[in-house]
C-alpha positions in Angstrom: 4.4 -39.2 -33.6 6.5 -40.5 -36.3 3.9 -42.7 -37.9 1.7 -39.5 -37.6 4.5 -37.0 -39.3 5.7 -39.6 -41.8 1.7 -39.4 -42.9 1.5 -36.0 -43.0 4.4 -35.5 -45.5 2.8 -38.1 -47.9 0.0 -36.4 -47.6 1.4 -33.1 -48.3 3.2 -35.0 -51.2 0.3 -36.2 -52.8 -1.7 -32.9 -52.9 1.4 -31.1 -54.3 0.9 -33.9 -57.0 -3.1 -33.1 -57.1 -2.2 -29.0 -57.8 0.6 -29.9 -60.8 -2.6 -30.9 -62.4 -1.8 -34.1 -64.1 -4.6 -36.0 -66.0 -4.6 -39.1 -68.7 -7.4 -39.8 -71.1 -6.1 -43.2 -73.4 -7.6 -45.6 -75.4 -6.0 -48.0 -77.4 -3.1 -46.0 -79.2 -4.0 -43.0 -78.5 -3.7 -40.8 -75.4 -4.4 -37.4 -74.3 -1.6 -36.6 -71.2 -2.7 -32.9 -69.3 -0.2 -31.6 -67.2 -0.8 -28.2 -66.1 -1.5 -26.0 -69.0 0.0 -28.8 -71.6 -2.1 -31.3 -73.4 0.2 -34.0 -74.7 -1.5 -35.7 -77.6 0.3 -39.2 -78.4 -0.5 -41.7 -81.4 1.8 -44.7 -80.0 1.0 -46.4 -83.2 2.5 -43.8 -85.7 4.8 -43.0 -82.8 3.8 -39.4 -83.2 3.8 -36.7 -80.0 2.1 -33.1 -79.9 2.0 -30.9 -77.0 0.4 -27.9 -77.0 0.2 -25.0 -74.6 -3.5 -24.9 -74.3 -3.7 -20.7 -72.9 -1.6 -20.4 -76.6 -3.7 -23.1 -78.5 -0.1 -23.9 -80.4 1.4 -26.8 -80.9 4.8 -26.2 -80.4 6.6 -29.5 -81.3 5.5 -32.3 -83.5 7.6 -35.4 -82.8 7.8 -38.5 -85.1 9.5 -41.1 -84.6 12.0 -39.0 -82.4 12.6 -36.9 -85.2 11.3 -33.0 -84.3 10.0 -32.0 -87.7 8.7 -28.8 -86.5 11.5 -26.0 -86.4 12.7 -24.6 -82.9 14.2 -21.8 -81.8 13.3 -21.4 -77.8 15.8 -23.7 -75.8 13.0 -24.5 -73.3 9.7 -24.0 -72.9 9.7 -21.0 -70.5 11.4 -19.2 -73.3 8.7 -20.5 -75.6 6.2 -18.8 -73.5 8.0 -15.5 -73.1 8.9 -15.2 -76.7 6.7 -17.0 -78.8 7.5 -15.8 -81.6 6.7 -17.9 -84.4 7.4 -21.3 -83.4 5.4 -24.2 -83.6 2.1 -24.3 -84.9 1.2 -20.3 -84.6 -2.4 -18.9 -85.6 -2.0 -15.5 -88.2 -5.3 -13.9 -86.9 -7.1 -11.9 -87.5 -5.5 -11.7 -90.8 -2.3 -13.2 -92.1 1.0 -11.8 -93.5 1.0 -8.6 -94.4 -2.0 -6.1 -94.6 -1.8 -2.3 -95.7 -3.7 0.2 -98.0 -0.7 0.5 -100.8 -1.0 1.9 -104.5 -0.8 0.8 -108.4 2.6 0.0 -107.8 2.4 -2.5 -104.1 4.0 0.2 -102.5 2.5 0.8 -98.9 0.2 4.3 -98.1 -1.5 3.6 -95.1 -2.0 0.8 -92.4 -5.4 0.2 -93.1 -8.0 -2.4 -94.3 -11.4 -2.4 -96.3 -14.2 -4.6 -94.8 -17.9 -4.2 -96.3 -16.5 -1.2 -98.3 -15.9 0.7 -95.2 -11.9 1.9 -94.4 -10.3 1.0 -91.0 -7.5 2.6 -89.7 -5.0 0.6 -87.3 -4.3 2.2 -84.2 -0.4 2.6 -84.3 0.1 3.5 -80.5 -1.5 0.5 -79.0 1.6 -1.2 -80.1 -0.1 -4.8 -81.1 -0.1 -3.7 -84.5 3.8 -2.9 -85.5 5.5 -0.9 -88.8 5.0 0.6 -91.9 3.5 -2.7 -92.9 1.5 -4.8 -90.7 1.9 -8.4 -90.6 0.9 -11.6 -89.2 -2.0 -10.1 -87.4 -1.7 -10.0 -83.2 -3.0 -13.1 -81.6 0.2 -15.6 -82.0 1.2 -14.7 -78.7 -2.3 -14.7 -77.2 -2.2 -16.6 -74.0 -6.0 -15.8 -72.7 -7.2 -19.5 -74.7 -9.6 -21.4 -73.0 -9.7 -25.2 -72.8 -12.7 -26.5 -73.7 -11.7 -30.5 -73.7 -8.8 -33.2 -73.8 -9.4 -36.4 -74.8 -8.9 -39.8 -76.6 -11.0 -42.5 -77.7 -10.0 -46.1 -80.1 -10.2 -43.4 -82.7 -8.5 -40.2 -82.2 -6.6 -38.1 -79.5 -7.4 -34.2 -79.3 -7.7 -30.9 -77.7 -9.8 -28.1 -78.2 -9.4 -24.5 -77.2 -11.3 -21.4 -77.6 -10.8 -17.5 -78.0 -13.1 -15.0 -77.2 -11.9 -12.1 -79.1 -14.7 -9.7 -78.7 -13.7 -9.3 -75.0 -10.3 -8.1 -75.7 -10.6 -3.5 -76.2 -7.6 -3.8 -77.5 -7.7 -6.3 -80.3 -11.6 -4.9 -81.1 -10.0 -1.4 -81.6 -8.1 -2.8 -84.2 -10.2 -5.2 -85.5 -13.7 -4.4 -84.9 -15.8 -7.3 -85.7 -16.7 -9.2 -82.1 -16.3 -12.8 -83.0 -14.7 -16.1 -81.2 -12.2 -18.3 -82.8 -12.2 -22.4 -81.8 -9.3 -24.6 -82.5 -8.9 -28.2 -82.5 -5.7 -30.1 -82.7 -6.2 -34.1 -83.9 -4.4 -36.7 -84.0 -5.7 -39.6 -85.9 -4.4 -42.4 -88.6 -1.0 -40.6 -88.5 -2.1 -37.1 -89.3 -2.4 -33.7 -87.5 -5.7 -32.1 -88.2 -5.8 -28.8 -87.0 -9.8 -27.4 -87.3 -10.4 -23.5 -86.9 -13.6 -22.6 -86.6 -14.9 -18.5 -85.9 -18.3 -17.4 -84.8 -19.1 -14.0 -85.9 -20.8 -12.1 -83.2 -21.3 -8.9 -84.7 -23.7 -7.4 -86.9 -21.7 -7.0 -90.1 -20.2 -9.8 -92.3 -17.0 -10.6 -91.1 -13.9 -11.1 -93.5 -11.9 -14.2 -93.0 -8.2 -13.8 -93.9 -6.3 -16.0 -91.5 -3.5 -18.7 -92.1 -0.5 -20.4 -89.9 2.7 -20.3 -90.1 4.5 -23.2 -89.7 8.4 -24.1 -89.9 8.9 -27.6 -91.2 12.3 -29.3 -91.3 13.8 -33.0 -92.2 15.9 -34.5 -90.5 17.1 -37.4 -93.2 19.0 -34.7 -95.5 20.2 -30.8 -95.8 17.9 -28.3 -97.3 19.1 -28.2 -100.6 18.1 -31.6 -101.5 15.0 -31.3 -101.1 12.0 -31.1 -103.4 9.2 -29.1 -103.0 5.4 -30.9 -104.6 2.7 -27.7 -105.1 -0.8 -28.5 -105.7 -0.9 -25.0 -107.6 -1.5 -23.4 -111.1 -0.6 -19.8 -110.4 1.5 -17.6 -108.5 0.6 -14.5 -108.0 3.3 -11.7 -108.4 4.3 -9.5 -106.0 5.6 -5.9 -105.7 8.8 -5.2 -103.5 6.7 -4.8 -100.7 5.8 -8.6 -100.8 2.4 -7.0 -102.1 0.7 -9.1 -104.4 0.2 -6.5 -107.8 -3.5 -8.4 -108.7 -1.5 -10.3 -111.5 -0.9 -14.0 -111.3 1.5 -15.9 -113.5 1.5 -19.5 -114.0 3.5 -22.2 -112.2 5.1 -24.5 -114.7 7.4 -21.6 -116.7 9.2 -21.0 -114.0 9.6 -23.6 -111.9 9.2 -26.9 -114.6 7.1 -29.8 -113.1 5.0 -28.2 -110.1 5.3 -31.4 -107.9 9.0 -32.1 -108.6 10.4 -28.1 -107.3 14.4 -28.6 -106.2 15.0 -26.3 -103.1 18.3 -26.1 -104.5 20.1 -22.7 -105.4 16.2 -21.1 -104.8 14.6 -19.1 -101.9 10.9 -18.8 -101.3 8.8 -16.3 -100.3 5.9 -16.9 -102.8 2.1 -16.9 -102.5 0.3 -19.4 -104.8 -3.4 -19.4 -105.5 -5.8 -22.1 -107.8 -5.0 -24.7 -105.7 -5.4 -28.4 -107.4 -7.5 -30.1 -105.3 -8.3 -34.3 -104.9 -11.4 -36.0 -105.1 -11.5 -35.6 -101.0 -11.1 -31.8 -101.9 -7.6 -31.3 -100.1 -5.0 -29.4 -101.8 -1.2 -31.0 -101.0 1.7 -29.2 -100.7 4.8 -31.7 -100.2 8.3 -31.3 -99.1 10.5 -34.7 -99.6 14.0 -35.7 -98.6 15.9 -38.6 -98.9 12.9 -40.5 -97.4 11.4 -38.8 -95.1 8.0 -36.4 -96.6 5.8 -33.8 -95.1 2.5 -33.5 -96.9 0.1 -30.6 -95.1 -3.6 -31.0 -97.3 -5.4 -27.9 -97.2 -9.4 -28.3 -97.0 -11.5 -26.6 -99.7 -11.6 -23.0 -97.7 -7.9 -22.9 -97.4 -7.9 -20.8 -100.6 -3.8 -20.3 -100.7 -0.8 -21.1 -99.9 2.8 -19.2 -99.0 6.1 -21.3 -99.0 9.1 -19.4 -97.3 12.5 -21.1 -97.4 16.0 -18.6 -97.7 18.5 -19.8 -99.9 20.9 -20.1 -96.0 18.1 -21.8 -94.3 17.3 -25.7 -92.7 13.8 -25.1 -93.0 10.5 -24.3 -95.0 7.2 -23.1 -94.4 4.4 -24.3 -96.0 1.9 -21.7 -95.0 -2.3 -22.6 -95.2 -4.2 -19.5 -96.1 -7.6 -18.9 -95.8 -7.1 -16.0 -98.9 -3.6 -14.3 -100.5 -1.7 -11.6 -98.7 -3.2 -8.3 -98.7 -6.7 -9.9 -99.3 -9.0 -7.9 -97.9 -7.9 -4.4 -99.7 -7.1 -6.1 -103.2 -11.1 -7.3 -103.0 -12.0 -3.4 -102.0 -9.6 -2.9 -105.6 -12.1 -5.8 -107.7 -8.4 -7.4 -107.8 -9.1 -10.9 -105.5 -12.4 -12.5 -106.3 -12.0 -14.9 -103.8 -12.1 -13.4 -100.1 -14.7 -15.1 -98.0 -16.8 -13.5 -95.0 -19.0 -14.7 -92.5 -22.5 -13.1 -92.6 -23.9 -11.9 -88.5 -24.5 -14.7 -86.3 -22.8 -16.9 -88.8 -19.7 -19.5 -88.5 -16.3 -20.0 -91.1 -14.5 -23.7 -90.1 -11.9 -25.5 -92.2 -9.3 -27.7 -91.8 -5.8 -28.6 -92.8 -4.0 -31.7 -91.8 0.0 -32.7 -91.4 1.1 -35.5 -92.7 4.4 -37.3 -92.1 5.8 -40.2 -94.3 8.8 -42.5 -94.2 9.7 -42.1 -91.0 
């Protein structure tokens, strides 16, 4: 009876170990760990580890090296999952930053947005849309992702998740066009891609305005001696609501040499437009301490970019954006000639990729 009891405990041990849902994918260096709803993603040569809650699609630590170089403020992940937030890697969907009908002077009228010349008025009291201002759109605390796969081969380690917006009332009330959003996270040759790709389901074009929004930090030196690098010519000005005006004003006057900035005795909150891009098409922006260096390249639909650093802080973002803040009603204005949609049936997909050096 003892042999039989001693049995059935290991037994009961080892499907308690089956439920926790624990699978490995590896080849070679890299690996692809799933443990319940977490997808650890692992280059062993790089020495670089991203886990990502896959119900969330974010990545919400990037380790190299044992140095966390993405900011945190949850001290576990239960509180990560209750209060998101912006940590880790979050998705500004389905627009990013801030988004309001406002007049000649940036100040704000109405929470509303053009699309195909047509106004659309937010729904204040469904309470996913919040103030005078709407920002950062309402899917960075989604948790209704779908994994699609984890895996690894000699080449690469990655996850992909998917979002099927047009099932959600709520977010279609706001947001009307039915559409589904795919992400990929990558890890290959010591880089994070992270690929977006939407499917427009509806019968209208679809505007793209998304972006993330990042919090970067170094861990080889204090804020202030850091340098910023911009792959930018422009910046566009802003009104005291943050609203960009429709002017631009170039780089170079105000901040000297665009790829040598000092974070020193300066705070950011800036949005930059005509990007510089390489002969692979990326745009680059840089952020360099003592020897440690964060480079995230922006592929060629990744039309700008939004750095936020406080004077007071340890961190910057470096912010990929599919257009500038405010895109969609500065194109209703003829003031943004660059906002891209996706015509019916149709698909946007870009990437941008995180690169760590001298770790």
């Amino acid at each position: 009876m003892q042999r039989i009891a001693c049995a059935l405990t290991l037994f009961v041990v080892y499907v308690a170990g089956l439920s926790s849902t624990t699978a490995a994918r590896q080849s070679g260096p890299y690996s692809a760990v799933t443990t319940g709803d977490i997808v650890r993603l692992e280059d062993t040569r790089a020495g670089i580890v991203v886990p990502v809650v896959t119900p969330m699609s974010n990545a919400y630590e990037m380790v190299v090296k044992g140095q966390q170089i993405i900011r945190k403020t949850f001290s576990d992940l239960a509180q990560f999952r209750e209060r998101p937030g912006l940590n880790g890697i979050p998705l500004l969907a389905p627009f990013a930053n801030r988004l309001v009908i406002a007049d000649d002077r940036g100040q704000p009228v109405e929470p509303a947005f053009y699309a195909n010349g047509q106004k659309y008025s937010f729904d204040m009291g469904l309470g996913n849309v919040r103030g005078p201002i709407p920002i950062h759109g309402f899917l960075s605390a989604a948790n209704s992702w779908r994994l699609v796969e984890a895996k690894a081969d000699g080449r690469a380690a990655w996850v992909t998740s998917t979002l099927e917006f047009h099932r959600n009332p709520r977010w279609m009330k706001q947001f009307p066009f039915a559409h589904t959003i795919t992400m990929t996270y990558r890890l290959q040759d010591g880089a994070l891609e992270v690929r977006t790709r939407i499917d427009n389901l509806s019968t209208d074009p679809m505007p793209v305005a998304i972006g993330f929004h990042p919090y970067f930090q170094l861990t080889d030196s204090p804020r202030d001696e850091w340098t910023l690098s911009l792959d930018a010519r422009s910046r566009w000005r802003l009104a005291a609501s943050l609203i960009p005006t429709g002017e631009t004003e170039p780089i170079e006057p105000l901040y000297g040499d665009p790829r040598a900035i000092t974070l020193k005795d300066r705070a950011f909150d800036d949005v930059f437009g005509d990007l510089t891009r390489g002969k692979d098409g990326q745009a680059v922006m840089s952020v360099r301490g003592k020897s440690q260096q964060l480079d995230v390249a922006l592929g060629p639909n990744y039309r700008a970019a939004v750095v936020y650093s406080p004077k007071a802080s340890a961190f910057i973002a470096l912010e990929p954006m599919v257009g500038i803040t405010n895109s969609m009603n500065l194109a209703q204005k003829g003031l943004y000639k660059d906002l891209q949609s996706i015509p019916p049936g149709g698909s946007w997909q870009e990437s941008f990729w995180i690169r760590p050096r001298g770790f």
